[in-house]
C-alpha positions in Angstrom: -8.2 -18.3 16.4 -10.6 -15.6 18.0 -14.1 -16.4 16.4 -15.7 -13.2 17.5 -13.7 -10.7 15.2 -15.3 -8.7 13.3 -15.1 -9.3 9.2 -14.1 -6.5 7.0 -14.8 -5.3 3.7 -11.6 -4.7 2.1 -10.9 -2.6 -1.4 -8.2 -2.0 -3.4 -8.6 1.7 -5.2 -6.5 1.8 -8.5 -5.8 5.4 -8.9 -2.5 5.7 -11.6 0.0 3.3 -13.8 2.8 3.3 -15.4 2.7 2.0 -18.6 6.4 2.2 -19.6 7.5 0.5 -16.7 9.7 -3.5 -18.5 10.5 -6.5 -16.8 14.2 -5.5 -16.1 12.8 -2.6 -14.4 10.7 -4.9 -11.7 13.7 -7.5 -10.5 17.0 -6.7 -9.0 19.6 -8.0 -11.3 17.1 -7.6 -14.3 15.7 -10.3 -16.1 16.5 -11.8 -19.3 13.3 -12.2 -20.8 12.2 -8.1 -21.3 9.2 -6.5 -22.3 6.3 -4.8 -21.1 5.4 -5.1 -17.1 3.3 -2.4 -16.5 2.8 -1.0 -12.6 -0.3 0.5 -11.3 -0.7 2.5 -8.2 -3.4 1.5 -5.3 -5.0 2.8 -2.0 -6.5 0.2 0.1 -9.6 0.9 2.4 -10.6 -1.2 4.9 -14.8 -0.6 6.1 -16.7 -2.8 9.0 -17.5 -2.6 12.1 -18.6 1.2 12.4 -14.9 2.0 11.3 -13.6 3.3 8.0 -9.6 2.8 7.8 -7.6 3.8 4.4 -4.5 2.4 3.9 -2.2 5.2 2.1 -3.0 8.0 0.2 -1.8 8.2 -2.9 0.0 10.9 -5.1 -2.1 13.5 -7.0 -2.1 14.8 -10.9 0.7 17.3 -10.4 3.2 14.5 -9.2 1.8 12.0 -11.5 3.2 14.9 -14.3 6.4 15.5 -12.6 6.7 11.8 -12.4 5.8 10.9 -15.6 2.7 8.6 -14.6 -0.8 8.2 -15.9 -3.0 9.4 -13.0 -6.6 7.8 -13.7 -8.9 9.4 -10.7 -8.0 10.8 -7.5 -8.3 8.9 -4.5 -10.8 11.0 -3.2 -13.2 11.9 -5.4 -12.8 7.6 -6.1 -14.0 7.1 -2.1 -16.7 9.7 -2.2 -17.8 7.3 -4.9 -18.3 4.4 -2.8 -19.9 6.0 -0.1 -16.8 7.7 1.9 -16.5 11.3 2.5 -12.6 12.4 2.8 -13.0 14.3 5.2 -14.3 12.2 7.7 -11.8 9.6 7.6 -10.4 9.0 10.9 -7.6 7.1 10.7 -4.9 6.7 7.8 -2.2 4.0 7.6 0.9 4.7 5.9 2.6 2.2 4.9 5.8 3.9 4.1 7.0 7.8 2.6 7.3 7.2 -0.9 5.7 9.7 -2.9 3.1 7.6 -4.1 2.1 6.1 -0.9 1.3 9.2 1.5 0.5 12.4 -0.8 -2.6 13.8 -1.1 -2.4 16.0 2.1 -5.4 18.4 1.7 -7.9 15.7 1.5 -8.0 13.4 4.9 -8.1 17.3 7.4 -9.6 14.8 9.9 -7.3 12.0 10.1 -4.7 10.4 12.4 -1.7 8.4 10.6 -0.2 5.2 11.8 3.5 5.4 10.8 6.2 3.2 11.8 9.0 5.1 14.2 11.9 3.7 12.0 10.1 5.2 8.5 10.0 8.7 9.8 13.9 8.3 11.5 14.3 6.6 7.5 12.4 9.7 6.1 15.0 12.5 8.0 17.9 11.1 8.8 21.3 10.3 7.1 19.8 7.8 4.3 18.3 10.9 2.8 21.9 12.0 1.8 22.3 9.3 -0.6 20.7 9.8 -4.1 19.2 6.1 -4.7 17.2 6.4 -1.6 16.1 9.4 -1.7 14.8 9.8 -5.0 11.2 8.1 -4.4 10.8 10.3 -1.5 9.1 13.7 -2.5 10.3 16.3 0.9 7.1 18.3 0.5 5.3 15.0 1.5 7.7 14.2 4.4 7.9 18.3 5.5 4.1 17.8 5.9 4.3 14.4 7.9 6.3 16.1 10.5 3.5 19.1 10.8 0.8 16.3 11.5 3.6 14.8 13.9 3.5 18.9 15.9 -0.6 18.6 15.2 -0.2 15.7 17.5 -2.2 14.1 14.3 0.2 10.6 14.0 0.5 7.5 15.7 3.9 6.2 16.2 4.2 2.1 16.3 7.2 -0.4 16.7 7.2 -3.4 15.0 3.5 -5.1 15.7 0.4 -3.3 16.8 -3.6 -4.3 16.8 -4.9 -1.1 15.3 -8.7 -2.3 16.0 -9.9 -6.0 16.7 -9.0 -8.2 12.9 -6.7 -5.4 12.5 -3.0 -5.6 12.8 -0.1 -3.8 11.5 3.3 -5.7 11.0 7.1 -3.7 10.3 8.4 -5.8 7.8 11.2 -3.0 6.4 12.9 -4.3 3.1 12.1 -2.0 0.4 12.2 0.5 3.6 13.0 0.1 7.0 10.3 1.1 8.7 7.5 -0.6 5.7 4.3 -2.0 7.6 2.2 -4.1 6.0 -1.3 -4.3 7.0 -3.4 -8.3 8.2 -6.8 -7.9 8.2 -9.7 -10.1 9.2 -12.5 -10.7 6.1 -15.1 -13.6 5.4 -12.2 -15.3 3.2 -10.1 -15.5 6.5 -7.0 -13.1 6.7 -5.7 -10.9 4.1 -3.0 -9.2 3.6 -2.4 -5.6 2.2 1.1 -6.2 1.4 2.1 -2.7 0.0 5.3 -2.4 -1.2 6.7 -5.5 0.8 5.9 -7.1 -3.0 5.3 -4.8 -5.9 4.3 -7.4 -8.2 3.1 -11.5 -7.1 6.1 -12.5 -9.2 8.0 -10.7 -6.3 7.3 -13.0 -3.8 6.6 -16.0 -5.9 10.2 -16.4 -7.1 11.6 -14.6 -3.8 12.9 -12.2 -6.2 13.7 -8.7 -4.6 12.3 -5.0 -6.6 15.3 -3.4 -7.5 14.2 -0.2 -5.2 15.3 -1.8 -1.7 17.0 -0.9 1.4 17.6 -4.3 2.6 17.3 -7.0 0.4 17.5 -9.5 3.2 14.7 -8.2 5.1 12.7 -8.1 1.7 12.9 -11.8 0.8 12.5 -12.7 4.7 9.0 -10.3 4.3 7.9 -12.2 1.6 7.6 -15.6 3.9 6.3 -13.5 6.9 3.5 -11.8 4.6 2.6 -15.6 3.6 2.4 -17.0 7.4 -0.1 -14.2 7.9 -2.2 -14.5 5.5 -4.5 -17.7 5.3 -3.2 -19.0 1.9 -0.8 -17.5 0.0 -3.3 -16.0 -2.8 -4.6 -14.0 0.2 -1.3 -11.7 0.1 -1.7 -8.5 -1.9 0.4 -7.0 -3.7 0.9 -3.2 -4.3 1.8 -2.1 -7.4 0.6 -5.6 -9.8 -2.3 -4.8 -12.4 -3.2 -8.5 -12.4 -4.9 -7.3 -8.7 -7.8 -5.5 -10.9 -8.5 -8.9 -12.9 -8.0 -11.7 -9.9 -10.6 -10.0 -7.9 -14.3 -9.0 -8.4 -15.3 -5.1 -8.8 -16.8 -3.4 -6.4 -19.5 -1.6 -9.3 -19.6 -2.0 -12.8 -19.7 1.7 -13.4 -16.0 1.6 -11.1 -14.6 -1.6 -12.8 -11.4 -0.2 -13.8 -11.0 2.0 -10.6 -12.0 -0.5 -7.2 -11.8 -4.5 -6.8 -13.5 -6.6 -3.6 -10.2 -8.1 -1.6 -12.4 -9.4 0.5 -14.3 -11.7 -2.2 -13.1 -15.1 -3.4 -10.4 -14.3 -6.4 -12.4 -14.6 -10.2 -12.0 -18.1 -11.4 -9.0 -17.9 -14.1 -10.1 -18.5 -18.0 
């Protein structure tokens, strides 16, 4: 292991849930024990180092009421809070094109993304003629990917990259083929940012795929590699669990429903 990385601080910004969302809804096959298993919605940002890096960008209140989702606080006005102007954010990883993972296009006029080559082939090719698939993809958001690509404003990768030193992106596909996940370096060792490789820990705990996938093979086989990464397997983040905004510390006690410290040791349980 390098011991002159650099240690980040790494947030996870809760911006929207879903409520309605059951158990049946979360597992492929369903599950017979159904009820409630709410889903909320998260941007990560990564700060340290004299770099800012945000990982996805969210969907705003428009989508959230064509979607039928509680939309708490944009992701924006949520990072000016902290200290980060939109505007000047650099760099942007997206983790995949879902709608709620890379909307938000007026806000970041400064930004370069980091997209997997495969997600934007996935994003306008063939798989787009069939309903399933295309149904969590909003075109508006994918129509305005493809201007950045002509603004010469996104980074293309394939399969592994070091984005900045404690850094590294990782193609895991799955739930998409071209899905990244995100290891970064913190004082707890590495993390994580596990996006939609696992919605929920119950995900990857049981090895039980989301419903939503493309391959369901390359989804349980993301699970294990998001574990190896990671130093422990309580550093792997999930995206979409609400039990991420009690495990973890908040970053303010004015933003306690709204930003958690991934990069602090978990809350001891009750």
């Amino acid at each position: 292991m390098r011991l002159d990385l650099p240690n980040y601080e790494v947030l996870a910004i809760r911006y929207a849930t879903n409520p309605r969302q059951r158990i049946t809804d979360n597992f492929l096959g369903g599950d017979p024990h159904d009820g409630p298993m709410p889903l909320d919605y998260f941007v990560w940002l990564i700060r340290g180092n004299g770099r800012v890096l945000l990982i996805d960008t969210g969907f705003d209140a428009a989508m959230a009421e064509r979607r039928h989702r509680v939309h708490l606080a944009c992701p924006g006005e949520t990072l000016r809070r902290i200290g980060v102007a939109p505007e000047t954010i650099e760099d942007i990883v997206i983790t995949h094109l879902h709608y709620d993972h890379c909307g938000n296009h007026a806000l970041f006029p400064a930004a370069r993304y980091h997209l997997q080559d495969r997600e934007m082939a996935y994003a306008t090719g063939r798989c787009m003629t069939c309903a399933p698939l295309r149904a969590p993809i909003d075109s508006e958001d994918v129509v305005a990917m493809v201007r950045k690509v002509f603004d010469n404003r996104v980074v293309f990768h394939d399969g592994t990259s070091e984005l900045m030193p404690g850094v590294w992106l990782h193609r895991l596909g799955g739930h998409t083929p071209g899905l990244q996940i995100v290891r970064v370096r913190t004082r707890r060792g590495w993390v994580v940012l596990a996006s939609d490789a696992s919605h929920f820990y119950a995900n990857m705990e049981g090895e039980r795929s989301f419903p939503l996938v493309y391959n369901v093979g390359d989804m349980i086989e993301g699970f294990r590699t998001a574990y190896a990464l990671a130093d422990g397997r309580s550093n792997v983040i999930p995206g979409h669990d609400p039990l991420v905004m009690r495990r973890y510390p908040p970053y303010s006690q004015d933003l306690a429903e709204l930003v958690v410290r991934l990069d602090a040791a978990p809350v001891p349980a009750d």
